[in-house]
KEDO-558172 format. One record per residue: x, y, z of N, C-alpha, C, O in turn; residue in three letters; residue number from 1. Coordinates in nm, 3 decimals, padded with zeros to 5 digits. Layout:
N
+---------+---------+---------+---------+---------+---------+---------+---------+---------+---------+---------+---------+-------+--------+
|     n.u |     n.v |     n.w |    ca.u |    ca.v |    ca.w |     c.u |     c.v |     c.w |     o.u |     o.v |     o.w | kolke | koltor |
+---------+---------+---------+---------+---------+---------+---------+---------+---------+---------+---------+---------+-------+--------+
|       X |       Y |       Z |       X |       Y |       Z |       X |       Y |       Z |       X |       Y |       Z |   ALA |    NUM |
...
+---------+---------+---------+---------+---------+---------+---------+---------+---------+---------+---------+---------+-------+--------+
end
This chain:
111
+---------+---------+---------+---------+---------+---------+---------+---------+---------+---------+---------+---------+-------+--------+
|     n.u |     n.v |     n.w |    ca.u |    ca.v |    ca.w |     c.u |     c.v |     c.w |     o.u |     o.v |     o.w | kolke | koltor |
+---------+---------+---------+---------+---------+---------+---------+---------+---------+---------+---------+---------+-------+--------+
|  01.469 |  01.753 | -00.411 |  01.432 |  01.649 | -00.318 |  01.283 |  01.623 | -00.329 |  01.204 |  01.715 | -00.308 |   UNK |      1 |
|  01.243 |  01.506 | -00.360 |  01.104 |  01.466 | -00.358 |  01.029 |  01.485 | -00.221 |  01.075 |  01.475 | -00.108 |   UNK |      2 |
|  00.907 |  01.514 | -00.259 |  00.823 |  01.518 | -00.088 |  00.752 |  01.370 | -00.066 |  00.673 |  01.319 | -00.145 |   UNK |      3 |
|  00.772 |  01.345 | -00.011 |  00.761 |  01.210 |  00.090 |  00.657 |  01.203 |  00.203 |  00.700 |  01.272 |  00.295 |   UNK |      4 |
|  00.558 |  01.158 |  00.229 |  00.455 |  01.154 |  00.297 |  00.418 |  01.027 |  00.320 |  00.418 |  00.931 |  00.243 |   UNK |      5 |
|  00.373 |  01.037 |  00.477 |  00.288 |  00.878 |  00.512 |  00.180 |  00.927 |  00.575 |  00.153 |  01.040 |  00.617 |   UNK |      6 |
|  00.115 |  00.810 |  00.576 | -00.005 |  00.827 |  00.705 | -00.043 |  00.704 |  00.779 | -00.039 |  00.599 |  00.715 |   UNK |      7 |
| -00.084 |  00.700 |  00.923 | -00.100 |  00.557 |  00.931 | -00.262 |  00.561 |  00.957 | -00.314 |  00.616 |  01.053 |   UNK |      8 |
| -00.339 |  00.483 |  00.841 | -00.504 |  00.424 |  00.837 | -00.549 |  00.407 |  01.007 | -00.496 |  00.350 |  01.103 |   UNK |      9 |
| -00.674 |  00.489 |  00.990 | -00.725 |  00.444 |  01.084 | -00.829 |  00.301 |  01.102 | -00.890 |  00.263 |  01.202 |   UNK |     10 |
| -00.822 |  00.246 |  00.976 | -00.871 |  00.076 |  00.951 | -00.729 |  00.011 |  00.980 | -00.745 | -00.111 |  00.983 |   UNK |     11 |
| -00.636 |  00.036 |  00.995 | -00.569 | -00.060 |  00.999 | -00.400 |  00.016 |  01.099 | -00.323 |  00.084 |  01.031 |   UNK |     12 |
| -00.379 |  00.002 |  01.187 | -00.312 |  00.083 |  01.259 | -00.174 | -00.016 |  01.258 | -00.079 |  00.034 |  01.319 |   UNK |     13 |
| -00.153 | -00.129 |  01.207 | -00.049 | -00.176 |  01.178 |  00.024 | -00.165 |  01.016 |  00.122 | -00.227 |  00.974 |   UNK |     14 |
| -00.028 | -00.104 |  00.973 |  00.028 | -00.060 |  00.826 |  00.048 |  00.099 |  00.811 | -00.029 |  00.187 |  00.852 |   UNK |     15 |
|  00.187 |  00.117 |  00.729 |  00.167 |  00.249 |  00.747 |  00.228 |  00.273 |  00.598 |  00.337 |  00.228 |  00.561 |   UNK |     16 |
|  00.152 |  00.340 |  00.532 |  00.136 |  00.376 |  00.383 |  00.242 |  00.500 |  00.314 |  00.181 |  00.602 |  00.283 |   UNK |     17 |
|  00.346 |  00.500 |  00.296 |  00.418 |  00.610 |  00.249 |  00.374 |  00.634 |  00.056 |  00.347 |  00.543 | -00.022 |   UNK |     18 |
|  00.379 |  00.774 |  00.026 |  00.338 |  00.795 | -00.076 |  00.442 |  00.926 | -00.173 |  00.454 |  01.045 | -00.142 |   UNK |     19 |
|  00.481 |  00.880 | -00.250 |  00.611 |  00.928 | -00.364 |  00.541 |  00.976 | -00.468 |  00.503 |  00.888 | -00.547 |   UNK |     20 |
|  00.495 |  01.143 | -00.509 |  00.454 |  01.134 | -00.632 |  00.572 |  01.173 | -00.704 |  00.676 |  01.204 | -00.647 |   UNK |     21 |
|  00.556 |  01.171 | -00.833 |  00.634 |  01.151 | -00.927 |  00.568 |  01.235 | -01.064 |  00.544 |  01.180 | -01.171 |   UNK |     22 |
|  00.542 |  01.401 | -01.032 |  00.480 |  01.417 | -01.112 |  00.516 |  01.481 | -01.277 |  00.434 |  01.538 | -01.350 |   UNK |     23 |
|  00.636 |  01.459 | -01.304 |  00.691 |  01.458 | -01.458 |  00.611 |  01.327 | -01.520 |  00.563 |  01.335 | -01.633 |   UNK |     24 |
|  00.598 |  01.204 | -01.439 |  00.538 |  01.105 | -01.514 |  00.374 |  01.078 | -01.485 |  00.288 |  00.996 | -01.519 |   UNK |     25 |
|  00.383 |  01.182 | -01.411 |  00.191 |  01.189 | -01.326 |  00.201 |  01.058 | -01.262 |  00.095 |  01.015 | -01.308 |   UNK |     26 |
|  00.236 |  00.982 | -01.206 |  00.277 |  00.853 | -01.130 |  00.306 |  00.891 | -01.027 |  00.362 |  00.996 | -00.997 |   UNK |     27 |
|  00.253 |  00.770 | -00.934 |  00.248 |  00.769 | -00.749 |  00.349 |  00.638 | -00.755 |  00.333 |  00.548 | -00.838 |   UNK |     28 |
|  00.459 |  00.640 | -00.653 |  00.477 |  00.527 | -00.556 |  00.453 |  00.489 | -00.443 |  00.526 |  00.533 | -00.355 |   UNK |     29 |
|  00.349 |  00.400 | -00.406 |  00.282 |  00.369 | -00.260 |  00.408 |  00.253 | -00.208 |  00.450 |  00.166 | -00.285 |   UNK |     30 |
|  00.443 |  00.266 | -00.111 |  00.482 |  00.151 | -00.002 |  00.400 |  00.139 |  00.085 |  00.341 |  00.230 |  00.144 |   UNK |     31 |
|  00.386 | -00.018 |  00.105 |  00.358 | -00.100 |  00.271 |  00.443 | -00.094 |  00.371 |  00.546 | -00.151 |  00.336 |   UNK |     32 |
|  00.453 | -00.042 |  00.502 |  00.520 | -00.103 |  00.569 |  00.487 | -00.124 |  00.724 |  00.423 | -00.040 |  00.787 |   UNK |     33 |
|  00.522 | -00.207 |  00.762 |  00.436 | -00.245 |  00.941 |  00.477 | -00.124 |  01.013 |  00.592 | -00.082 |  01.010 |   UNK |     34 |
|  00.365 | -00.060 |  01.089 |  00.374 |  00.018 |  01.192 |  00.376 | -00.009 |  01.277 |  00.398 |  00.081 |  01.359 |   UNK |     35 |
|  00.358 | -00.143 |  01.329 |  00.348 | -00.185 |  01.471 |  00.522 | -00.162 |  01.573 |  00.630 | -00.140 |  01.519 |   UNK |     36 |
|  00.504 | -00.172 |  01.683 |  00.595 | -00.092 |  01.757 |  00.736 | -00.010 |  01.656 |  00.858 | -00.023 |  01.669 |   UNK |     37 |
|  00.646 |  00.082 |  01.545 |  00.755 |  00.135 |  01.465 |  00.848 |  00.069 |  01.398 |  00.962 |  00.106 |  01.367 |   UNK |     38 |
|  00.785 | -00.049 |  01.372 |  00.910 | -00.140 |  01.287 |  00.964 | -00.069 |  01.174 |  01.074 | -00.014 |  01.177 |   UNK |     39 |
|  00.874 | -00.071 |  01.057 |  00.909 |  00.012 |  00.934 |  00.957 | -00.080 |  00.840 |  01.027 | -00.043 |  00.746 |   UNK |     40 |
|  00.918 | -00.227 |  00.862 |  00.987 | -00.299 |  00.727 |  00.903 | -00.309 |  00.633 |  00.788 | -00.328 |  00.670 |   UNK |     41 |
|  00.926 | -00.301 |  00.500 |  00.822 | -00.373 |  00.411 |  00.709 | -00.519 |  00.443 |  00.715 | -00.629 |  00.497 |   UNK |     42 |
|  00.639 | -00.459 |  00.393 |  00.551 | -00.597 |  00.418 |  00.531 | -00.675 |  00.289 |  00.528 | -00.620 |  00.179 |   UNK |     43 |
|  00.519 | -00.793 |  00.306 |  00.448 | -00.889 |  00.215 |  00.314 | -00.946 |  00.205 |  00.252 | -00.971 |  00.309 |   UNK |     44 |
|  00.269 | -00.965 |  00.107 |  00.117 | -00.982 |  00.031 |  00.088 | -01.119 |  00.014 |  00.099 | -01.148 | -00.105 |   UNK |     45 |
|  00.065 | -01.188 |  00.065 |  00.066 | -01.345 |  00.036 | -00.077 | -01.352 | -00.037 | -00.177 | -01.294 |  00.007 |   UNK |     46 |
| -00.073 | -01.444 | -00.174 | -00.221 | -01.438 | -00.211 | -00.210 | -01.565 | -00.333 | -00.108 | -01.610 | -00.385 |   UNK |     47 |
| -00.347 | -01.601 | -00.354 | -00.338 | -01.712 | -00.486 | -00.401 | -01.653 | -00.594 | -00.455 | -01.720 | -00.683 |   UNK |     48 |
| -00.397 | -01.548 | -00.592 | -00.457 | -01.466 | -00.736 | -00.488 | -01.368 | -00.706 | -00.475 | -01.334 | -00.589 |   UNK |     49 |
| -00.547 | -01.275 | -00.811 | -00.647 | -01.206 | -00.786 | -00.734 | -01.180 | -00.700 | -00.739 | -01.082 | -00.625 |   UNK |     50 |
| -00.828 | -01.293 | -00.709 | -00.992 | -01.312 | -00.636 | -00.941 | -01.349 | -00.517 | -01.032 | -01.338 | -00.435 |   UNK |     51 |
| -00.866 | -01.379 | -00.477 | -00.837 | -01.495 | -00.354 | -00.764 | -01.358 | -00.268 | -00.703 | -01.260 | -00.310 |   UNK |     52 |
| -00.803 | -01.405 | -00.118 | -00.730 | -01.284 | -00.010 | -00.635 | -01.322 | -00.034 | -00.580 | -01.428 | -00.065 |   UNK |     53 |
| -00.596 | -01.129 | -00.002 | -00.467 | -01.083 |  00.035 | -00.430 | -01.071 |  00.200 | -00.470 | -00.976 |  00.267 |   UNK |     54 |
| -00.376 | -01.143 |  00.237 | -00.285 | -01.107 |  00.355 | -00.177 | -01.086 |  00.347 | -00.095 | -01.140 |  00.274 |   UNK |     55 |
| -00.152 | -00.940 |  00.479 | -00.029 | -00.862 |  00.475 |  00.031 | -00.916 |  00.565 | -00.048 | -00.940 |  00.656 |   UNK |     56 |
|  00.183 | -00.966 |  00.600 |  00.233 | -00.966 |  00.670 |  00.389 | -00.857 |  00.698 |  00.441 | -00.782 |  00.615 |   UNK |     57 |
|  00.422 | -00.877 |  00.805 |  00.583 | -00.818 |  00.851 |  00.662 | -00.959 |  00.858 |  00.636 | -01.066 |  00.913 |   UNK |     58 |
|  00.768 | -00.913 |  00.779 |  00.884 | -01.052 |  00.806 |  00.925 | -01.074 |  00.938 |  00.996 | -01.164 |  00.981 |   UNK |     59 |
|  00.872 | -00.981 |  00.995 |  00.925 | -00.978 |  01.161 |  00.795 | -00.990 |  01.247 |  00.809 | -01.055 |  01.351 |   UNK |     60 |
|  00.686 | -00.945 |  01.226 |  00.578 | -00.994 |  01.320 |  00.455 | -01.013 |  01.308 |  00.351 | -00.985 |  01.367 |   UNK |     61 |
|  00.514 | -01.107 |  01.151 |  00.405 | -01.160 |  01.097 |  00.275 | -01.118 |  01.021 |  00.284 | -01.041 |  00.926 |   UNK |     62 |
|  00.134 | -01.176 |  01.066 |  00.042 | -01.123 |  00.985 | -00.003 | -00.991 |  01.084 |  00.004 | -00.964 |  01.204 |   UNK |     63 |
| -00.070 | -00.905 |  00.922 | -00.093 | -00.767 |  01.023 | -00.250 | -00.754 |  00.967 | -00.333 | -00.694 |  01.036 |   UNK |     64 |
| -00.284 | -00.810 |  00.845 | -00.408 | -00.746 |  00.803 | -00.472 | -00.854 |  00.678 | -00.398 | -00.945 |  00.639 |   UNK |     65 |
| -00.574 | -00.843 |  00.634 | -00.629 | -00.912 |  00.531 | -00.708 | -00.830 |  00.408 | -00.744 | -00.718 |  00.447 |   UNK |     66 |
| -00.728 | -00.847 |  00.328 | -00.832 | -00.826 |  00.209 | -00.956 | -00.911 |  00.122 | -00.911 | -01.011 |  00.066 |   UNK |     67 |
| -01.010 | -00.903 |  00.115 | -01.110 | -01.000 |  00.090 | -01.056 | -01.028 | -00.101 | -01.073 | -01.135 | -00.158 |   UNK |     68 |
| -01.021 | -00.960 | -00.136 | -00.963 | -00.982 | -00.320 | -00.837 | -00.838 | -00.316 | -00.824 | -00.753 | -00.228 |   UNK |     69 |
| -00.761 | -00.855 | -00.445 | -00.709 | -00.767 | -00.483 | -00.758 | -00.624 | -00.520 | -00.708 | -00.512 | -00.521 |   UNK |     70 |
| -00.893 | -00.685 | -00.554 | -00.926 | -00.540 | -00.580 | -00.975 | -00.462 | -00.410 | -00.952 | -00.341 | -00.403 |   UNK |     71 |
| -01.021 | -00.510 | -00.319 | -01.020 | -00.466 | -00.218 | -00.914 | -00.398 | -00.158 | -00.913 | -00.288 | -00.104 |   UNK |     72 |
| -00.784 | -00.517 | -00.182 | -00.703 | -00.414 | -00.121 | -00.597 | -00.320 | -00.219 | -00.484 | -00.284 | -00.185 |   UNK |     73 |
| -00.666 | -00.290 | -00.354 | -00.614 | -00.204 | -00.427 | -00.684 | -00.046 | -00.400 | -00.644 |  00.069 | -00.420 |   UNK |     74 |
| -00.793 | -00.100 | -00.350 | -00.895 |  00.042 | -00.351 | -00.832 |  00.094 | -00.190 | -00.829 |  00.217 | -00.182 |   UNK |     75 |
| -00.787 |  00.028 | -00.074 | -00.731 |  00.073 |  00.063 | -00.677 |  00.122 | -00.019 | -00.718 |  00.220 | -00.081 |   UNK |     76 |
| -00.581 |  00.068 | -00.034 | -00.434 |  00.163 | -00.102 | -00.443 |  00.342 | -00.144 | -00.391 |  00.449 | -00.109 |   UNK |     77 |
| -00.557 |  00.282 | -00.252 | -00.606 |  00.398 | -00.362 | -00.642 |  00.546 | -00.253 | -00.598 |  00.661 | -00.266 |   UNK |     78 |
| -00.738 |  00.488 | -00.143 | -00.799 |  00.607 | -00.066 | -00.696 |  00.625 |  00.030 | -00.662 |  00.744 |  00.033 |   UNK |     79 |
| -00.621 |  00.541 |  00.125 | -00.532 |  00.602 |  00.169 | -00.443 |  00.718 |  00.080 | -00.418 |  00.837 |  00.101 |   UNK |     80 |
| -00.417 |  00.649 | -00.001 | -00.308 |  00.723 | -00.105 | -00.355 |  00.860 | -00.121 | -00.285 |  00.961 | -00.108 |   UNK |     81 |
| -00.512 |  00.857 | -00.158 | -00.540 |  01.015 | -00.190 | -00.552 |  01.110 | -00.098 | -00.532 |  01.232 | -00.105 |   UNK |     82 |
| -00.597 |  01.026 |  00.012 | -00.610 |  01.144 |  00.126 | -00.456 |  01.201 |  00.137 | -00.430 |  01.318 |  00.109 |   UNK |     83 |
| -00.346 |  01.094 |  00.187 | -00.217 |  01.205 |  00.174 | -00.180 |  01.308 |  00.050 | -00.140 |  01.422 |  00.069 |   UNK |     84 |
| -00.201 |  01.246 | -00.083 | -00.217 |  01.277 | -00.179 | -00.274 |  01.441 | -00.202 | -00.200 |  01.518 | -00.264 |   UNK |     85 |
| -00.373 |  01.477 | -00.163 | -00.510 |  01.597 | -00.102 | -00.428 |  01.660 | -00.053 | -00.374 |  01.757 | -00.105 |   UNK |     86 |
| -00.400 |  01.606 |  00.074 | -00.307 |  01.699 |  00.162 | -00.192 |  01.774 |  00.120 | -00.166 |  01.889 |  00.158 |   UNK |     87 |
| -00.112 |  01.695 |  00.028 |  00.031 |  01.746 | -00.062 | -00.042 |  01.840 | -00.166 |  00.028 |  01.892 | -00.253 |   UNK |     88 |
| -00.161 |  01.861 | -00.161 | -00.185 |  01.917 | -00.289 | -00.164 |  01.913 | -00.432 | -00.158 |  02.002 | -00.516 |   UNK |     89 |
| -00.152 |  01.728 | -00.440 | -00.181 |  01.633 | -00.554 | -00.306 |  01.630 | -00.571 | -00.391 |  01.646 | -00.484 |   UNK |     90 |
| -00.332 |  01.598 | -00.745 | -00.437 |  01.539 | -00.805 | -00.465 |  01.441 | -00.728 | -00.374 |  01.418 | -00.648 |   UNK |     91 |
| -00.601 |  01.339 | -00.714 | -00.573 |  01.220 | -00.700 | -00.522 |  01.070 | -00.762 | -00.458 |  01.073 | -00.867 |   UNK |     92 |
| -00.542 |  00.981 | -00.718 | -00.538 |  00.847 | -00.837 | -00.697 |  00.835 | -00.863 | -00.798 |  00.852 | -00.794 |   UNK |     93 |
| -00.672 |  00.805 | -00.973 | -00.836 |  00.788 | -01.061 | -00.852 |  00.637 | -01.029 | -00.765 |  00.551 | -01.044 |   UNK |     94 |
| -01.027 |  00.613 | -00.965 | -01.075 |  00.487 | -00.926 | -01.035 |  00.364 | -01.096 | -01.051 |  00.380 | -01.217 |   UNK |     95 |
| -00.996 |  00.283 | -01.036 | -00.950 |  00.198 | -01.198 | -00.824 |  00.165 | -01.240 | -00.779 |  00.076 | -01.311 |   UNK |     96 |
| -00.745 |  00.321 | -01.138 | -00.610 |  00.299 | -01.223 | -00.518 |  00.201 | -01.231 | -00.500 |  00.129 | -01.132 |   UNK |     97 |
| -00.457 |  00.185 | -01.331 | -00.350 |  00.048 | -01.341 | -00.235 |  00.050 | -01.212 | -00.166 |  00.144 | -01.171 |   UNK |     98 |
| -00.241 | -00.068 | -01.174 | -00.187 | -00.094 | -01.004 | -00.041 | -00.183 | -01.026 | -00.059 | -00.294 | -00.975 |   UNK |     99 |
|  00.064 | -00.176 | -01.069 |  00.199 | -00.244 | -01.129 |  00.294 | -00.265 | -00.942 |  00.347 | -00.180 | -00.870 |   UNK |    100 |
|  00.278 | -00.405 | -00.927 |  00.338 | -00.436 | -00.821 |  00.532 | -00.399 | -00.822 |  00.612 | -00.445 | -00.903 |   UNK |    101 |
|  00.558 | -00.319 | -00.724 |  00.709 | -00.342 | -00.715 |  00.743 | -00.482 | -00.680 |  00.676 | -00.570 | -00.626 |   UNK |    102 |
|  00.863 | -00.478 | -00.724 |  00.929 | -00.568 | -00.674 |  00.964 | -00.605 | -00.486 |  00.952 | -00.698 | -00.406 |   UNK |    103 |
|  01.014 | -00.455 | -00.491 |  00.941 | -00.426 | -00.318 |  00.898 | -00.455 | -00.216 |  00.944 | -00.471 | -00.102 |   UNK |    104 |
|  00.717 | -00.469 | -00.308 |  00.629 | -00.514 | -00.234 |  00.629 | -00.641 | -00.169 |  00.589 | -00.650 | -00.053 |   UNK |    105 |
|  00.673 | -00.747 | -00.235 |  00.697 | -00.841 | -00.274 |  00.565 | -00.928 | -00.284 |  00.555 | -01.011 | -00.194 |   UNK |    106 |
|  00.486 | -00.925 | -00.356 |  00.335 | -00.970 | -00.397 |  00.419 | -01.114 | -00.460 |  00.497 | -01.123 | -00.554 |   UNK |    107 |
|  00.365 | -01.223 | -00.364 |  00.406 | -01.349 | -00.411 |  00.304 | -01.431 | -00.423 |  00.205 | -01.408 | -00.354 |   UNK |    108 |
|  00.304 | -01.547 | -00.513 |  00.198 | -01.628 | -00.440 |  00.214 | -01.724 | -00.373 |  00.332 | -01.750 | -00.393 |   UNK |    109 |
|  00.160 | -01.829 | -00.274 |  00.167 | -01.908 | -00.263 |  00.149 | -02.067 | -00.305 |  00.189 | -02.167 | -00.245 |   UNK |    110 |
|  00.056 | -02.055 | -00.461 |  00.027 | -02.155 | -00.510 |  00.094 | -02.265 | -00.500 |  00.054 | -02.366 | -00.557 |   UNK |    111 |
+---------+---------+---------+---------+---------+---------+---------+---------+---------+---------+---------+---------+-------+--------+
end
C-alpha cells in the first residue's frame, strides 16, 4: 500500500495538496483539491499559457486562489510538496524539475 499524505498550506487554506511518491520511478504525484468546508474535489487551473495567471478553482465553489505565471504556481506546489515530502522521509523535488500535467488536474485553457 502506498503512503499517502496531505497538508493544507498555510498561504492558501482552501487548497489542500495530497502527495504520492512513487519511488521505483523516483517520481511524485501531487493533487489539487479544495479544502474549503472539506469538499475534496479536484480543482481546475484556468490559464492562457504559461506567463499568464493561473487561477484555481472548485467545480463546486468556484475560484479559490491565483498565481501570478506557471512557474509561480509550480514552485507552491514544489515547496508544499517537499515539506510533506521531509516529513515522509523523502528526498525532495529538485527546484527545475519537469512538471507533466495530469489529466486530473485538468489544466485547460481558456484561449
Amino acid at each position: 500500500m502506498q503512503n499517502t499524505s496531505s497538508f493544507m498550506p498555510r498561504e492558501g487554506p482552501f487548497l489542500r495538496i495530497k502527495v504520492v511518491p512513487n519511488d521505483p520511478g523516483q517520481t511524485f504525484e501531487t493533487n489539487l483539491h479544495c479544502a474549503l468546508n472539506h469538499c475534496g474535489k479536484i480543482v481546475f487551473i484556468d490559464s492562457h499559457g504559461r506567463t499568464s495567471t493561473q487561477n484555481v478553482s472548485c467545480p463546486k465553489h468556484g475560484f479559490l486562489a491565483s498565481f501570478p505565471d506557471q512557474i509561480a504556481f509550480s514552485e507552491f506546489i514544489r515547496s508544499i510538496a517537499n515539506k510533506i515530502l521531509a516529513a515522509d522521509g523523502h528526498e525532495p523535488v529538485e527546484s527545475g524539475a519537469t512538471w507533466i500535467c495530469d489529466d486530473e488536474l485538468l489544466l485547460k485553457s481558456v484561449n
